[in-house]
Backbone as JSON Lines, residues from 0, in Angstrom:
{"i":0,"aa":"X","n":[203.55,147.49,94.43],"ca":[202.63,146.4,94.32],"c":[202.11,146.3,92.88]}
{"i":1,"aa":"X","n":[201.94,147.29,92.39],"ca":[201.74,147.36,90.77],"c":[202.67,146.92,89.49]}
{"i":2,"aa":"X","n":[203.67,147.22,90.15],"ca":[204.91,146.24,89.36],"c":[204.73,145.13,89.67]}
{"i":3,"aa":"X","n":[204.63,144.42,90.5],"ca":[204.2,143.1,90.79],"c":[203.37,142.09,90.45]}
{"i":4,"aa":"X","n":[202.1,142.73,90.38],"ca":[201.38,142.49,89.97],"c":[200.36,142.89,88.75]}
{"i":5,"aa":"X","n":[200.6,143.99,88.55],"ca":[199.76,144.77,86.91],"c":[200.53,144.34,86.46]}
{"i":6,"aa":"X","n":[201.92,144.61,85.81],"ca":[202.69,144.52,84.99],"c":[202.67,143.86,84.82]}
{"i":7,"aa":"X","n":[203.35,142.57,85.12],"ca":[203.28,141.52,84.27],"c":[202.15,140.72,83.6]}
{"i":8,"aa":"X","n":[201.03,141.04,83.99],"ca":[199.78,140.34,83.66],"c":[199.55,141.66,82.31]}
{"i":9,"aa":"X","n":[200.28,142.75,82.11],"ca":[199.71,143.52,81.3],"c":[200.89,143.3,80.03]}
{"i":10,"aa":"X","n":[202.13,142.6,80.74],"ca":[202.88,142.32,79.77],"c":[202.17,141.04,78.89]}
{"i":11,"aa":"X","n":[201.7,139.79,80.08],"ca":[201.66,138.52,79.58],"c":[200.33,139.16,78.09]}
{"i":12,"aa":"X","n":[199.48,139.95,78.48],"ca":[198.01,140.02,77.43],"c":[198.75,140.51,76.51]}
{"i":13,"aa":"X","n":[199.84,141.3,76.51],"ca":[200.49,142.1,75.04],"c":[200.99,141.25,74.34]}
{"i":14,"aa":"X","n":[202.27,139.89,74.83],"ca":[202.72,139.95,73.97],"c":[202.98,137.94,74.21]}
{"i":15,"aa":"X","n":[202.27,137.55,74.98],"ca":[202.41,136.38,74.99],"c":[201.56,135.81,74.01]}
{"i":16,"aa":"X","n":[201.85,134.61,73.15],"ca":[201.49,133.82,71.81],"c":[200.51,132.94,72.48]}
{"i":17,"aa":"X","n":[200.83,132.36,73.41],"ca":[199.55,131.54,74.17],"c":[198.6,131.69,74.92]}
{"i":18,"aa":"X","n":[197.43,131.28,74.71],"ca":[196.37,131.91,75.72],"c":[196.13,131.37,76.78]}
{"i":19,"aa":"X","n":[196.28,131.15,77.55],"ca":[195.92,130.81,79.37],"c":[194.41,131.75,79.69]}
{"i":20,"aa":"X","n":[193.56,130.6,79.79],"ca":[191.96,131.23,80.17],"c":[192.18,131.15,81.84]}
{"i":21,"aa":"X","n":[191.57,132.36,82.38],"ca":[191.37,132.7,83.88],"c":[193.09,132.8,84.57]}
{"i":22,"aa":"X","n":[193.95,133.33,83.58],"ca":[194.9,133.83,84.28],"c":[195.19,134.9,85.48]}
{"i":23,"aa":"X","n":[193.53,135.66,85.07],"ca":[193.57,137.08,86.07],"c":[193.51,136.44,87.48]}
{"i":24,"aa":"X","n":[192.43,135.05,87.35],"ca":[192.36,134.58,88.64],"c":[193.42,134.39,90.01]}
{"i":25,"aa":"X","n":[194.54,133.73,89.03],"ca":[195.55,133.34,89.23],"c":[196.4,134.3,89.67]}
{"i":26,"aa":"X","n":[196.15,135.43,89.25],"ca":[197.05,137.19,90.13],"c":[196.31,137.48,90.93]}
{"i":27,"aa":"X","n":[195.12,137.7,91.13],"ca":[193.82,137.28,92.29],"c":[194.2,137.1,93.26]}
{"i":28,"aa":"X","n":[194.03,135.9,93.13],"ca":[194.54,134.7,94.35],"c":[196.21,134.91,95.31]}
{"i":29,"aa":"X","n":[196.76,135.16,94.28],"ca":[198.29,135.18,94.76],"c":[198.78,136.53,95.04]}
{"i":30,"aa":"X","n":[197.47,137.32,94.93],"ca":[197.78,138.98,95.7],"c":[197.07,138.6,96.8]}
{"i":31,"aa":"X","n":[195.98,138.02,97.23],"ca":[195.16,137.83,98.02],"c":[195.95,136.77,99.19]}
{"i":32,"aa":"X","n":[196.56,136.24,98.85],"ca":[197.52,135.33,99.26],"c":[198.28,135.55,100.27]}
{"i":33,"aa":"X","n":[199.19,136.12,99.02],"ca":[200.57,136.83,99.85],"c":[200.41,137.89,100.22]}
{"i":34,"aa":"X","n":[199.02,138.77,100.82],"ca":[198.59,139.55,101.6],"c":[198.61,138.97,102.99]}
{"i":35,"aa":"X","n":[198.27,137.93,102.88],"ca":[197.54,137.12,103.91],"c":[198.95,136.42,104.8]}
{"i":36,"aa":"X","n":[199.68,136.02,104.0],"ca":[200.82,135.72,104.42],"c":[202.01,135.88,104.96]}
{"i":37,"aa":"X","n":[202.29,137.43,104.17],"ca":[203.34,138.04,104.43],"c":[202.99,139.71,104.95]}
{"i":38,"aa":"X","n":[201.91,139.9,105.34],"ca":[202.14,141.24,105.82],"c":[200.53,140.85,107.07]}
{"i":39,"aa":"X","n":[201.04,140.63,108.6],"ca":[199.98,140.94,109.78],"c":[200.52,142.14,110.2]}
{"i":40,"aa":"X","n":[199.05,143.07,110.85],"ca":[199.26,143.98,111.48],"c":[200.72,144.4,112.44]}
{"i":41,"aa":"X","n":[200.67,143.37,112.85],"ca":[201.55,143.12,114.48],"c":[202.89,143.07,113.3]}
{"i":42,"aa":"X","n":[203.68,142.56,112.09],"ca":[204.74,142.68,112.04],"c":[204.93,143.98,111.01]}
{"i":43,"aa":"X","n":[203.83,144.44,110.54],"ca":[203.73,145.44,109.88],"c":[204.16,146.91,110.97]}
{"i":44,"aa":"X","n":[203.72,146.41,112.06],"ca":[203.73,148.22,112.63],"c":[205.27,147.69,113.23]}
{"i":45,"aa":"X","n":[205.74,146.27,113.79],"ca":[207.29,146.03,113.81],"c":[208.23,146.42,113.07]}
{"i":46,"aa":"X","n":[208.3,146.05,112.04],"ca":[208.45,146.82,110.68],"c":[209.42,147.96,110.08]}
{"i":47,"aa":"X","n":[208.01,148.81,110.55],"ca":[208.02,150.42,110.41],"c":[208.26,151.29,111.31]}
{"i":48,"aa":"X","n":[207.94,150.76,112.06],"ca":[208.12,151.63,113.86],"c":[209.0,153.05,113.43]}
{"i":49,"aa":"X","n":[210.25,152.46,113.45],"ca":[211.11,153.48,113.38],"c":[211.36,154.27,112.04]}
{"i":50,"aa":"X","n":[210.64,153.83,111.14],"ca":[211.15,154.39,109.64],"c":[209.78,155.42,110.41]}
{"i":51,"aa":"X","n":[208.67,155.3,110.65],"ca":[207.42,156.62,110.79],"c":[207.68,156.93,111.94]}
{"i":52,"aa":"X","n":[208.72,156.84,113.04],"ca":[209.38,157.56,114.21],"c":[210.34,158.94,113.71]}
{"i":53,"aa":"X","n":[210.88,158.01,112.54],"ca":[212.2,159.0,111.8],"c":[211.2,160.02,111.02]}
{"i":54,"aa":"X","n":[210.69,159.58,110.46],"ca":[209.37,160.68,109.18],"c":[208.87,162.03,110.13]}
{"i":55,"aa":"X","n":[208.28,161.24,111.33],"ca":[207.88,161.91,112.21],"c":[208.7,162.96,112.68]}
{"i":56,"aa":"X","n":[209.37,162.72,113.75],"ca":[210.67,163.43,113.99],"c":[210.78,164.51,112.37]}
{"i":57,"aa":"X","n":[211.03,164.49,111.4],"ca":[211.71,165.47,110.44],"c":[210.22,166.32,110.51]}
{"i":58,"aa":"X","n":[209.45,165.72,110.24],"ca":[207.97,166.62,110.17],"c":[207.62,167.4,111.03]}
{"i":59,"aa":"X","n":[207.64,166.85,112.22],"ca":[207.55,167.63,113.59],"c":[208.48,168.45,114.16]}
{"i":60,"aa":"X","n":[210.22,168.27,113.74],"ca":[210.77,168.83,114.53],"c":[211.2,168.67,115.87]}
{"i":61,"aa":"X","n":[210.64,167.68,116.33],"ca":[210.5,166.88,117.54],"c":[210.56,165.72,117.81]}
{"i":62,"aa":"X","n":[210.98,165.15,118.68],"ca":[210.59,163.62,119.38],"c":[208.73,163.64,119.12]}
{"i":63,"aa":"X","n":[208.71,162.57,118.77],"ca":[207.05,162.63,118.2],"c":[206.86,161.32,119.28]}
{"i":64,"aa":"X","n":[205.51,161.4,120.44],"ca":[204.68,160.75,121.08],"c":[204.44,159.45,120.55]}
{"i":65,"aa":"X","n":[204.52,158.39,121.32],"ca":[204.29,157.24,120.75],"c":[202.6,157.11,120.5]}
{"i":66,"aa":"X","n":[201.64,157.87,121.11],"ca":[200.1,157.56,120.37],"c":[200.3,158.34,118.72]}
{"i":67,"aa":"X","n":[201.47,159.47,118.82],"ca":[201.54,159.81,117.32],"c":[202.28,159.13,116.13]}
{"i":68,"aa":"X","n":[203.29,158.4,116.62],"ca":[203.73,157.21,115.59],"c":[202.91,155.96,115.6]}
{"i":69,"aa":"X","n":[202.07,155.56,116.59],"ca":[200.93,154.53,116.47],"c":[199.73,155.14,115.47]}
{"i":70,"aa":"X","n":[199.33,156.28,115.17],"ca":[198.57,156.76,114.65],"c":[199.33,156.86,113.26]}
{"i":71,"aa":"X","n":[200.97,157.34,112.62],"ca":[201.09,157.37,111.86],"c":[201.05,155.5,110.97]}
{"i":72,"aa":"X","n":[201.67,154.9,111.97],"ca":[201.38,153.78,111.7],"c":[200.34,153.07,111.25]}
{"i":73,"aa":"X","n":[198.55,153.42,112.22],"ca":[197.5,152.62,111.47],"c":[197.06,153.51,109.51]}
{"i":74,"aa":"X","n":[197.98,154.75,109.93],"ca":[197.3,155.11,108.43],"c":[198.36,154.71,107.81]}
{"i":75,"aa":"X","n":[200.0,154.43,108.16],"ca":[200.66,153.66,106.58],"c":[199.4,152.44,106.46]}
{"i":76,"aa":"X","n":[199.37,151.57,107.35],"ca":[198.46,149.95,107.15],"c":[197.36,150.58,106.62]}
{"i":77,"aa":"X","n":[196.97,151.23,106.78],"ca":[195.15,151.49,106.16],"c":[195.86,151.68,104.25]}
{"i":78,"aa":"X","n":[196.43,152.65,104.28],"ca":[197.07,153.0,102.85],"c":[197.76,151.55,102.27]}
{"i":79,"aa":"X","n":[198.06,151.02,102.91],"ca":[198.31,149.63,102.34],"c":[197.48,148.81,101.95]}
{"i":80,"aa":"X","n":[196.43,148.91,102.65],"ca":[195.25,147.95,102.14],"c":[194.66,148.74,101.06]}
{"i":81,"aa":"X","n":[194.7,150.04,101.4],"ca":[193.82,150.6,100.2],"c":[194.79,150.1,98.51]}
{"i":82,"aa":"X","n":[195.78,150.35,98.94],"ca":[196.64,149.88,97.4],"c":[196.86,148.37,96.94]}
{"i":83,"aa":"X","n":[196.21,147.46,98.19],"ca":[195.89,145.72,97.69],"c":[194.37,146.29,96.75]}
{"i":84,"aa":"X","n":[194.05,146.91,97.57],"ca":[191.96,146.65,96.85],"c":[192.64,147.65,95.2]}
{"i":85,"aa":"X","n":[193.01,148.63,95.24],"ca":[193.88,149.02,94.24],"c":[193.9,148.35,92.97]}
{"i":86,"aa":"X","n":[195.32,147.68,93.79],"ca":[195.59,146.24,92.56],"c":[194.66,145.4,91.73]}
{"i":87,"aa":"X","n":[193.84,145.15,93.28],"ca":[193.19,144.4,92.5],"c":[192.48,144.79,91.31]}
{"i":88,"aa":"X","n":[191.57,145.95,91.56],"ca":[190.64,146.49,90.6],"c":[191.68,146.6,89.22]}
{"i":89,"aa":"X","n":[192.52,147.21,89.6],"ca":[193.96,147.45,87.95],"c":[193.83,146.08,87.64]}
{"i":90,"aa":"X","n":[193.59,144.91,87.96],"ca":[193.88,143.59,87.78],"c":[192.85,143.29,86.82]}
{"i":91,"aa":"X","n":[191.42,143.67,87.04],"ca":[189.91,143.25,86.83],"c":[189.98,144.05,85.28]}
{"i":92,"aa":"X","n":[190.28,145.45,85.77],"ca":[190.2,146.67,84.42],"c":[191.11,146.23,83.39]}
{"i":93,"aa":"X","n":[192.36,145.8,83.38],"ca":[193.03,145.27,82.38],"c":[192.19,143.96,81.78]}
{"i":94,"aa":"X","n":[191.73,143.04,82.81],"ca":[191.39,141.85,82.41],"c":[190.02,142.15,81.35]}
{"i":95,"aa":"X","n":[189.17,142.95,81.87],"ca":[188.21,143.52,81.09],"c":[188.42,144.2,79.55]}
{"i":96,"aa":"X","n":[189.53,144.63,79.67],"ca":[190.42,145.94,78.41],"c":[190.68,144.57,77.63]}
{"i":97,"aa":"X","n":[191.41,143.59,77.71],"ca":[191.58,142.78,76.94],"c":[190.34,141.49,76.42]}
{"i":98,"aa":"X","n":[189.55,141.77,77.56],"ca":[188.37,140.78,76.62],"c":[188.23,139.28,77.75]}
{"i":99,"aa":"X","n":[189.48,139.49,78.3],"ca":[189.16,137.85,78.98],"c":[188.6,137.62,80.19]}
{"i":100,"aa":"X","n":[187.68,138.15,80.55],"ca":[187.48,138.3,81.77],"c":[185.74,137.62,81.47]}
C-alpha cells in the first residue's frame, strides 16, 4: 500500500517542475476511496479463507478449526486497516516534510 501510495507522491515532491497545491488531498481521497470500494469485510475474509487455512495448517501442524481461521482472518482485516490509517499518516508526514500541507 506504500508503494502505491507514498511513493509516488514522494516521487511527485522530489522531482516534479510543477506545483499542484493540495495534491496530498488527492492521495487522501483515493486511498480513502478505493478502501471503500475495493476491499468489504465479506470479500476480504472470501479472499483469504484459504491462503490463512494454509498459514494455519503449517503453524499448527494441523487441520486448524474454522473459529481459528475466522479469528486468523479478523486480525489479517484489523492489520489491514491498521496499514490504510498507516498510509495515510506517511501521506500527511511527507506532505508536512515538504512544506505543502
Amino acid at each position: 500500500m506504500i508503494l502505491i501510495f507514498d511513493l509516488p507522491l514522494l516521487l511527485f515532491f522530489l522531482f516534479s517542475p510543477y506545483p499542484l497545491p493540495n495534491i496530498h488531498f488527492v492521495f487522501l481521497i483515493v486511498l480513502i476511496v478505493s478502501q471503500y470500494v475495493f476491499k468489504s469485510e465479506k470479500k476480504y475474509k472470501n479472499l483469504h479463507y484459504k491462503s490463512a487455512e494454509m498459514q494455519l495448517k503449517r503453524e499448527l501442524k494441523r487441520i486448524p478449526s474454522i473459529n481459528e481461521v475466522n479469528i486468523r482472518l479478523m486480525k489479517m482485516f484489523q492489520f489491514h486497516g491498521a496499514s490504510i490509517i498507516f498510509t495515510g499518516l506517511l501521506i500527511i508526514i511527507i506532505t508536512i516534510f515538504f512544506g505543502q500541507f
